[in-house]
Backbone bond lengths (Angstrom), bond angles and torsions (degrees), N, CA, C in turn:
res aa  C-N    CA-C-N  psi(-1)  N-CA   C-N-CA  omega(-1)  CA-C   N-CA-C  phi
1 X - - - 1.460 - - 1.515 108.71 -
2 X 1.198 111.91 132.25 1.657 133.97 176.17 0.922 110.83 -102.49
3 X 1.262 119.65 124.80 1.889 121.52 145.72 1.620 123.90 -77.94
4 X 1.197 79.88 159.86 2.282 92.82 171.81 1.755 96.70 -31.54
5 X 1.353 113.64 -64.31 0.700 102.07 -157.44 1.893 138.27 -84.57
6 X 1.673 86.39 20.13 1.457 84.11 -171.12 1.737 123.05 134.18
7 X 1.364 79.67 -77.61 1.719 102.54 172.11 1.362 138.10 -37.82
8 X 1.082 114.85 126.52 1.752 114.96 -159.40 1.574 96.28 -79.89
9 X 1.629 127.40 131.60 1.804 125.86 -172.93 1.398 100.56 -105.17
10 X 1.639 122.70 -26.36 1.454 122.76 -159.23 1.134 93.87 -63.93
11 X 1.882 120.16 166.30 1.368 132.09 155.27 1.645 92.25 -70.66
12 X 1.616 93.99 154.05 1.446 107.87 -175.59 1.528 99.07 -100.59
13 X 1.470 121.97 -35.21 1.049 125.88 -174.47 1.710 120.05 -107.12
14 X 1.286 154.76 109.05 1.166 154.93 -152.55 1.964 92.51 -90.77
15 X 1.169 119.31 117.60 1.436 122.95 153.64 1.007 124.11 -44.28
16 X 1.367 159.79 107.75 1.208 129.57 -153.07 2.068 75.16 -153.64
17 X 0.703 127.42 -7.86 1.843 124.59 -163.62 1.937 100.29 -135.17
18 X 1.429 94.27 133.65 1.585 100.70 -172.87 1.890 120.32 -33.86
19 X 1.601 90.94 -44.90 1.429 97.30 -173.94 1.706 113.03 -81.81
20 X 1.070 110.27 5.24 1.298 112.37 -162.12 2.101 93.09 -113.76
21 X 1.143 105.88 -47.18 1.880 111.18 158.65 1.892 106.02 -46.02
22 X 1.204 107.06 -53.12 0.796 106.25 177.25 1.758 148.89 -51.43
23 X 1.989 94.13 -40.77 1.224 114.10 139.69 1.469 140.84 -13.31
24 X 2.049 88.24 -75.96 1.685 100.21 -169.33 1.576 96.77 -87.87
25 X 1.883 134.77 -17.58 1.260 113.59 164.45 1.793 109.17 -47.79
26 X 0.946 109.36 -56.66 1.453 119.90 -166.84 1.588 115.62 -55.92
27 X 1.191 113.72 -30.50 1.600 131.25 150.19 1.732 110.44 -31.74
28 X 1.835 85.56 -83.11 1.381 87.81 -150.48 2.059 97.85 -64.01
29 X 1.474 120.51 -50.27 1.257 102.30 178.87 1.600 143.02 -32.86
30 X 1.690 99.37 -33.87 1.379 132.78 154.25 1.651 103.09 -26.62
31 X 1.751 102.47 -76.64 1.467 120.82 -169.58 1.588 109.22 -55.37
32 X 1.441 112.21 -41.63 1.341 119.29 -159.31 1.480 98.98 -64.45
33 X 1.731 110.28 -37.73 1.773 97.13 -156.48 1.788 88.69 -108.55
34 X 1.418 141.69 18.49 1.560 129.49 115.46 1.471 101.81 -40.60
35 X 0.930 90.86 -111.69 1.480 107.26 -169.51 2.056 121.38 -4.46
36 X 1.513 98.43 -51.72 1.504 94.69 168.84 1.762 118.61 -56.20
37 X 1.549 102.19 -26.41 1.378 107.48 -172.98 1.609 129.76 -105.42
38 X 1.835 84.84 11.72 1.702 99.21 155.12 1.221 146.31 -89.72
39 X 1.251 144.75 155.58 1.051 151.09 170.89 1.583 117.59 -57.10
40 X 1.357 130.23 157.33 1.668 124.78 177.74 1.556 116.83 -45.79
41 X 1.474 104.37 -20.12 1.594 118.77 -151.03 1.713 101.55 -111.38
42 X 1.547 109.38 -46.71 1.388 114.94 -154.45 1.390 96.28 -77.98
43 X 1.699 159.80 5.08 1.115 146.49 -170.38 1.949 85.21 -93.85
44 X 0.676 125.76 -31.76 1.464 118.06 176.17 1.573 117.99 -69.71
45 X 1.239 100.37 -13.57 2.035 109.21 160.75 1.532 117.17 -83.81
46 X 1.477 105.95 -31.29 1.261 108.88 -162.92 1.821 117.28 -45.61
47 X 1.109 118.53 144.77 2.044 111.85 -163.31 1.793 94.80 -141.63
48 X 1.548 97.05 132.91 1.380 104.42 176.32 1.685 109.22 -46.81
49 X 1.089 114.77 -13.48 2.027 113.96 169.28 1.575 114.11 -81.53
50 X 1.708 113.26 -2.20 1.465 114.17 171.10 1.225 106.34 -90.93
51 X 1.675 122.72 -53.03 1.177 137.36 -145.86 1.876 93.49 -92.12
52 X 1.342 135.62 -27.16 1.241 117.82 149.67 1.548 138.84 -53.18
53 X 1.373 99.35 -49.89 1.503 111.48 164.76 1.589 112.03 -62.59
54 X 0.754 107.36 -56.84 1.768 111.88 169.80 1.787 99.98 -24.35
55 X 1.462 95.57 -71.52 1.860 109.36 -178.15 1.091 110.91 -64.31
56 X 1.265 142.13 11.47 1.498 138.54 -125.47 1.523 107.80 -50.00
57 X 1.861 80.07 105.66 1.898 105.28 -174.60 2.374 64.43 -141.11
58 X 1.904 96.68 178.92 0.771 128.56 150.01 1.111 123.63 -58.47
59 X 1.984 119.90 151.96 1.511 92.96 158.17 1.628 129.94 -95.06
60 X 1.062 97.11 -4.99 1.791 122.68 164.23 1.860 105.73 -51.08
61 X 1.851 111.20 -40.59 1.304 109.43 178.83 1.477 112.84 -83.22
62 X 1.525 118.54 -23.29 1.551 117.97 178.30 1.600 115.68 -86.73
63 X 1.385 107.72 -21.61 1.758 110.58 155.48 1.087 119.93 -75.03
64 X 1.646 136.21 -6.09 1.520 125.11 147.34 1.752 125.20 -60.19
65 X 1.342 120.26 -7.33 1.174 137.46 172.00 1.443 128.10 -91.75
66 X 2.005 94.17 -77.24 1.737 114.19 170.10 1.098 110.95 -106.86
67 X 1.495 97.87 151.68 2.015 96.31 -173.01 1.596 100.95 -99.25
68 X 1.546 111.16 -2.93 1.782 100.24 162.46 1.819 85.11 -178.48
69 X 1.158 105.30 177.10 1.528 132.84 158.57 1.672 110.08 -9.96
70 X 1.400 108.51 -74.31 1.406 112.95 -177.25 1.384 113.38 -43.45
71 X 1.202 109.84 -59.33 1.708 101.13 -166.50 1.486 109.97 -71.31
72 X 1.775 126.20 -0.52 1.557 102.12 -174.56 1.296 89.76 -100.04
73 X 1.675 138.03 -26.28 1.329 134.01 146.99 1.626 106.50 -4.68
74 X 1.432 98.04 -88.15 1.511 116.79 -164.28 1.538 100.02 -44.48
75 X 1.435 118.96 -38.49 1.505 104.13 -148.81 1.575 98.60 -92.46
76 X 1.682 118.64 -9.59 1.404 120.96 -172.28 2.104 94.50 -88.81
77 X 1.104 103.22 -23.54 1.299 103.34 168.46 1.680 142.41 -75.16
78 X 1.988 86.92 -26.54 1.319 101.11 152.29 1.505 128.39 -73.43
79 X 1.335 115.46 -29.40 1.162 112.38 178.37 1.696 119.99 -56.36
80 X 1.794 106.16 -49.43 1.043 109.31 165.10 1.521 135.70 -44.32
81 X 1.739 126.28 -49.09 1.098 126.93 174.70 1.794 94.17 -82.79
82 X 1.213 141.04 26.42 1.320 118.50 170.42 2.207 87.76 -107.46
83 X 1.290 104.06 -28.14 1.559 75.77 175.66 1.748 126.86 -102.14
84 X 1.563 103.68 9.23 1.437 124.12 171.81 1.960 90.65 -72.49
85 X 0.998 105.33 -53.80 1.397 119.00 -165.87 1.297 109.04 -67.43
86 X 1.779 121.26 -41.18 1.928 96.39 166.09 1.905 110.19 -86.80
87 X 1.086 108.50 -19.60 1.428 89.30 167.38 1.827 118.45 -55.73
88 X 1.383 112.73 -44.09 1.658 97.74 -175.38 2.306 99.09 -72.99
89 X 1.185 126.78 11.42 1.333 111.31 -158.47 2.022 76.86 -121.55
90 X 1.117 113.99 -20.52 1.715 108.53 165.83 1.415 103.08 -72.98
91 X 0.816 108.53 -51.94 1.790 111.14 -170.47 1.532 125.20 -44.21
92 X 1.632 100.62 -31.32 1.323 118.91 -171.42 1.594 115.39 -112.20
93 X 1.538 90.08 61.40 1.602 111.84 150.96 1.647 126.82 -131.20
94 X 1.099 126.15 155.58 1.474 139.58 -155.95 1.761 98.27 -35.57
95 X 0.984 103.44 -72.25 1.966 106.37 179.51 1.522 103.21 -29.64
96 X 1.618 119.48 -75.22 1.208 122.88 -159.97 1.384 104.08 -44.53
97 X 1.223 118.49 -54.81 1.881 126.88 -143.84 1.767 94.28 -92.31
98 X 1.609 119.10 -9.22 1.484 113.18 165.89 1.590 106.95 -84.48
99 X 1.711 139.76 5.00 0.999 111.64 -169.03 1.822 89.72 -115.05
100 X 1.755 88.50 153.81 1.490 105.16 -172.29 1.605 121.07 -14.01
101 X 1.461 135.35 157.65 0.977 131.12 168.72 1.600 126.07 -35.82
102 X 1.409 104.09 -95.79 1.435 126.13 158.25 1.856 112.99 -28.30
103 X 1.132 115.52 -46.66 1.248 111.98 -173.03 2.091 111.73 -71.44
104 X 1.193 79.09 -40.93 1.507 78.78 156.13 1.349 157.26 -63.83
105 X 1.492 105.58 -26.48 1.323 146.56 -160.73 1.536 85.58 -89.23
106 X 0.961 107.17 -68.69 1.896 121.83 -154.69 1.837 93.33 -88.53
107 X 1.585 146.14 -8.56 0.805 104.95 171.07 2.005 98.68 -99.99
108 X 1.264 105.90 3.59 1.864 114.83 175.39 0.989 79.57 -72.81
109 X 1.599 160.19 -92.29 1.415 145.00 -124.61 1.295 105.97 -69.87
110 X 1.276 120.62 -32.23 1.488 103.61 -164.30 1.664 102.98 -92.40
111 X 1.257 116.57 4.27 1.367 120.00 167.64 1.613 112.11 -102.32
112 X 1.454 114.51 -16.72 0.980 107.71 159.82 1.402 124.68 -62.58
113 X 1.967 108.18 -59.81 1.782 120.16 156.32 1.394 108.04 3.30
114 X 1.986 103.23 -69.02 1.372 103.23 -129.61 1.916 84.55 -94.78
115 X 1.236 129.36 14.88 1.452 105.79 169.79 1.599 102.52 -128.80
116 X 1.360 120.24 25.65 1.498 119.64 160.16 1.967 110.25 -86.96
117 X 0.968 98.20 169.61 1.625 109.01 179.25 1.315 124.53 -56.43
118 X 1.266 134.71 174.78 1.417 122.61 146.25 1.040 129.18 -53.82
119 X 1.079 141.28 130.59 1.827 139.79 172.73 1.437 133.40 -34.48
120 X 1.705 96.11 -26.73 1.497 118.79 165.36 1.387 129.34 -70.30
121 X 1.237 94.19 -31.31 1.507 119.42 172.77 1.436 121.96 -88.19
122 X 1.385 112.82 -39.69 1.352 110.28 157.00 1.667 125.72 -56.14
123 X 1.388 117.23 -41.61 1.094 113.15 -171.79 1.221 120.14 -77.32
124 X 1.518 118.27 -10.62 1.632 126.89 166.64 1.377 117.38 -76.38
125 X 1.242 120.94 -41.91 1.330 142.56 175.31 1.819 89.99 -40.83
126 X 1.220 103.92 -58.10 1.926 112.52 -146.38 1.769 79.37 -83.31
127 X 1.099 131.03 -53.68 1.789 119.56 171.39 1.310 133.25 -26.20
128 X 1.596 95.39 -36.44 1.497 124.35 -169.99 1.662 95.58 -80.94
129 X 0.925 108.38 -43.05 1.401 112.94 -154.86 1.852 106.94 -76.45
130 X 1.145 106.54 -3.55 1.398 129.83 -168.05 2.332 94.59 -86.04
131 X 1.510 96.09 -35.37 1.253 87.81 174.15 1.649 117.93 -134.07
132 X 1.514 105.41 29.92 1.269 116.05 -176.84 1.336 116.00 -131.39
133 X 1.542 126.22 90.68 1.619 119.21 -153.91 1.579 108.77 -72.44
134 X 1.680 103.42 -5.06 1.758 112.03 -170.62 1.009 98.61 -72.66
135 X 1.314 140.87 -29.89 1.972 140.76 -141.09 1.609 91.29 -128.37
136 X 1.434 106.51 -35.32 1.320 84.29 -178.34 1.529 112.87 -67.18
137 X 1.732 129.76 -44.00 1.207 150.71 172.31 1.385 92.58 -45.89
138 X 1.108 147.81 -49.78 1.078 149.30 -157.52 1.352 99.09 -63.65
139 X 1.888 120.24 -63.46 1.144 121.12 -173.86 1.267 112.99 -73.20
140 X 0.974 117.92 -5.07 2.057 110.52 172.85 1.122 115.54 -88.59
141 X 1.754 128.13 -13.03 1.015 131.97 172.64 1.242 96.20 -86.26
142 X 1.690 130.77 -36.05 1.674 108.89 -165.02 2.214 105.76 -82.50
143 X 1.113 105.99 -2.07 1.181 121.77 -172.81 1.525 109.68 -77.95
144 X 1.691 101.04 -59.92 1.043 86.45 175.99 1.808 135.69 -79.67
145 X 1.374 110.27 -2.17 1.524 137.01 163.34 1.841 91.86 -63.08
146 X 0.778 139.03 -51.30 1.582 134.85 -140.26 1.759 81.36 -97.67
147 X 1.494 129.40 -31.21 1.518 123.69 170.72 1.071 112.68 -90.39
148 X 1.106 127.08 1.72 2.065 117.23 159.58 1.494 90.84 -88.63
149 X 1.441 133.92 -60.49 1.353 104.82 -146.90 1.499 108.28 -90.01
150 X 0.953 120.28 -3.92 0.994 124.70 148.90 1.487 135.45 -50.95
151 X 1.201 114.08 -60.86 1.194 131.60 142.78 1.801 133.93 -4.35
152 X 1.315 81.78 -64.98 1.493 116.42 179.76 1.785 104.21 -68.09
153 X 1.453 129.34 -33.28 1.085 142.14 -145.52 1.980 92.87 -88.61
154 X 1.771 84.50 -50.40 1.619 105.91 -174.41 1.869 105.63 -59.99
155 X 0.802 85.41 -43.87 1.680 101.61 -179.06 1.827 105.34 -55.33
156 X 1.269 111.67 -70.18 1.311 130.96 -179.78 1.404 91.24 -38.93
157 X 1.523 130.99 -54.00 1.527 126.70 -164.58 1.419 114.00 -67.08
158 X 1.088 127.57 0.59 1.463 129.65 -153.72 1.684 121.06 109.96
159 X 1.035 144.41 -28.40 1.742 155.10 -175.54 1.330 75.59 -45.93
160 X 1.542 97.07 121.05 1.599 135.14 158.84 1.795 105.10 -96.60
161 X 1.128 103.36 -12.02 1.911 105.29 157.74 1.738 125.22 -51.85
162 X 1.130 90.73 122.40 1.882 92.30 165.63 1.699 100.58 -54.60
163 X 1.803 109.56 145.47 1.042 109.11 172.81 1.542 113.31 -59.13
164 X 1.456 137.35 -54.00 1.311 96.46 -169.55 1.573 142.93 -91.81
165 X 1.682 98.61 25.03 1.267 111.31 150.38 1.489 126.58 -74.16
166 X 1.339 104.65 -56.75 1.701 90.85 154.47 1.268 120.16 -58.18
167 X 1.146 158.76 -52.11 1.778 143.46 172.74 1.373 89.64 -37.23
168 X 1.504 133.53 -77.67 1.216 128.62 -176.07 1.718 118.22 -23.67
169 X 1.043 115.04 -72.34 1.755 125.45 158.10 1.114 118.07 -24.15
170 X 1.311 101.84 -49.32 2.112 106.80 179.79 1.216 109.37 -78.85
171 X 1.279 133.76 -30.17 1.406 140.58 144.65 1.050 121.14 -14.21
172 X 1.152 106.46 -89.11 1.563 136.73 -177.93 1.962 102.38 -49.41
173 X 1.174 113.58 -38.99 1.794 125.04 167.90 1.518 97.87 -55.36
174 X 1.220 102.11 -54.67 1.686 101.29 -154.28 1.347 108.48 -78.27
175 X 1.446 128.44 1.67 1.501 124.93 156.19 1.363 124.95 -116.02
176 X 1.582 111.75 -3.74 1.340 109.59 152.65 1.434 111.70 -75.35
177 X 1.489 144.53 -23.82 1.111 135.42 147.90 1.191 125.41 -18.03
178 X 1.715 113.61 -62.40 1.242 127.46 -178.17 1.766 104.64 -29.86
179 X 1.670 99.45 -73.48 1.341 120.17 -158.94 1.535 96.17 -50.28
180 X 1.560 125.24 -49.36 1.409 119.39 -174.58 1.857 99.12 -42.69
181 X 1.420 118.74 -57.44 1.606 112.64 -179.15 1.320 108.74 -33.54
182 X 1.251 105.61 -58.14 1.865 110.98 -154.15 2.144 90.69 -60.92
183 X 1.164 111.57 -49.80 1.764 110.91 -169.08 1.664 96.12 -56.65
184 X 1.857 137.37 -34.45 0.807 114.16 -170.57 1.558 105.91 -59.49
185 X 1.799 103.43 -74.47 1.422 120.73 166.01 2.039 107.64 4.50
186 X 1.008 99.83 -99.26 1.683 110.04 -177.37 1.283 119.32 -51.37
187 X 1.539 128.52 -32.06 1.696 132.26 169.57 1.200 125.31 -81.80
188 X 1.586 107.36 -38.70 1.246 123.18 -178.84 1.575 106.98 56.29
189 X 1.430 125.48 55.89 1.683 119.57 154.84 0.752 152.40 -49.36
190 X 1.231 140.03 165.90 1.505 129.64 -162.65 2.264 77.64 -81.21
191 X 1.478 100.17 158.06 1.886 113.80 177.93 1.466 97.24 -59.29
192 X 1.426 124.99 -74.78 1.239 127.22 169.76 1.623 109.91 -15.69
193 X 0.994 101.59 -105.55 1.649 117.59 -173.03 1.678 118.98 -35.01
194 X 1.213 109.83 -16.17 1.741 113.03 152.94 1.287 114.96 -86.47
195 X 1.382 110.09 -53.74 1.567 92.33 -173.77 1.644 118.32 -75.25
196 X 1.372 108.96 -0.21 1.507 105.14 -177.90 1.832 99.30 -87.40
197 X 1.187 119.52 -26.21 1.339 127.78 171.66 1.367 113.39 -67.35
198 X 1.424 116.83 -54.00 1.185 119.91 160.39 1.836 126.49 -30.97
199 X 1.002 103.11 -51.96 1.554 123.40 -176.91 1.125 129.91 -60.75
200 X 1.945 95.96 -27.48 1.667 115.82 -156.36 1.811 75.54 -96.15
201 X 1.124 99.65 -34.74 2.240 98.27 -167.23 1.367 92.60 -60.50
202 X 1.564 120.04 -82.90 1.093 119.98 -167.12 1.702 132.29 -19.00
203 X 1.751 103.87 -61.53 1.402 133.16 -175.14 1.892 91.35 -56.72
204 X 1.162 124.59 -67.78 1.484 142.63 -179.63 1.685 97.02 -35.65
205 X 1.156 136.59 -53.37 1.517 137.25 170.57 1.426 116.48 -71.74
206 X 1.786 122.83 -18.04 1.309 92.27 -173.32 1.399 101.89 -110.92
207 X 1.721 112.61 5.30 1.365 110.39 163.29 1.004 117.13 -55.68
208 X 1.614 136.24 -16.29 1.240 126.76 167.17 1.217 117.53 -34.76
209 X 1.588 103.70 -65.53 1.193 100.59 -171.59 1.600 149.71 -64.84
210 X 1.127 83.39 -6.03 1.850 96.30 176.80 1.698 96.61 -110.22
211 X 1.029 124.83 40.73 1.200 124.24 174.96 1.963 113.00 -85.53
């Protein structure tokens, strides 16, 4: 994968051997806790000579992986929508989708909550994405995946909605999310008291749909 601008995003190197998984874990955690400990501005400084030392590997050993910055971006971002993405594909077996509407709904979010990133990390990711058309593309594809099956979930409950009004709906969820990040970030709430707010927003929009 290429960007606008040039830049090679793929891993160069495939993990395929314990110590070598081990490597690019140690990478991206590297990246993750920069990033928590940047400023709005400074994740756009960040240089594969931070995020090695950070891991303290070489950077000769972190260019056997990423060929710069962008692609461990992308790949710390994949990680994220790869475990947003088996939590909604657990959910959707016979047990889950037989229990009550609402009860379902609200205990998927809070399992969603608990397998998204840190907030710090999210909000660099989405910074990045402001000048990176790879991550941003990236997230419109995992967006709109998270509004089909989603979708499908709403539907299953009763939604007398055409599907891509509900995807549309889940849409529209999946970037008021965002904003819930940004209110933690700046308020800093007690966990409780966001995500119970969170829950009350969400549920409040998708009553639409079974209206």
């Amino acid at each position: 994968m290429t960007a606008r601008s040039g830049k090679k995003l793929s891993v160069r190197k495939a993990p395929t051997q314990a110590r070598s998984q081990q490597m690019v874990r140690g990478i991206l955690e590297a990246t993750k806790r920069l990033l928590k400990r940047s400023t709005s501005d400074s994740s756009a400084r960040l240089t594969t000579n931070h995020i090695a030392h950070e891991a303290g590997i070489s950077v000769g050993s972190l260019y056997q992986y990423f060929p710069n910055v962008e692609a461990i971006l992308l790949a710390l971002h994949q990680s994220n929508m790869d475990r947003v993405q088996a939590v909604l594909d657990a959910w959707n077996t016979p047990a889950h989708l037989a229990l009550p509407r609402w009860e379902f709904l609200e205990r998927l979010n809070a399992a969603i909550l608990h397998a998204e990133a840190e907030s710090e990390v999210v909000f660099a990711l989405h910074r990045a994405m402001k000048t990176d058309p790879a991550l941003a593309a990236a997230d419109r594809r995992h967006a709109e995946a998270v509004a089909q099956k989603l979708g499908a979930f709403l539907k299953h409950h009763g939604s007398t909605w055409a599907p891509r009004k509900l995807q549309r709906l889940v849409l529209y969820v999946y970037y008021v999310n965002f904003g819930t990040w940004l209110y933690r970030d700046h308020v800093r709430p007690g966990k409780k008291e966001s995500q119970d707010w969170e829950v009350a927003t969400i549920r409040s929009l998708y009553e639409r749909c079974f209206e």
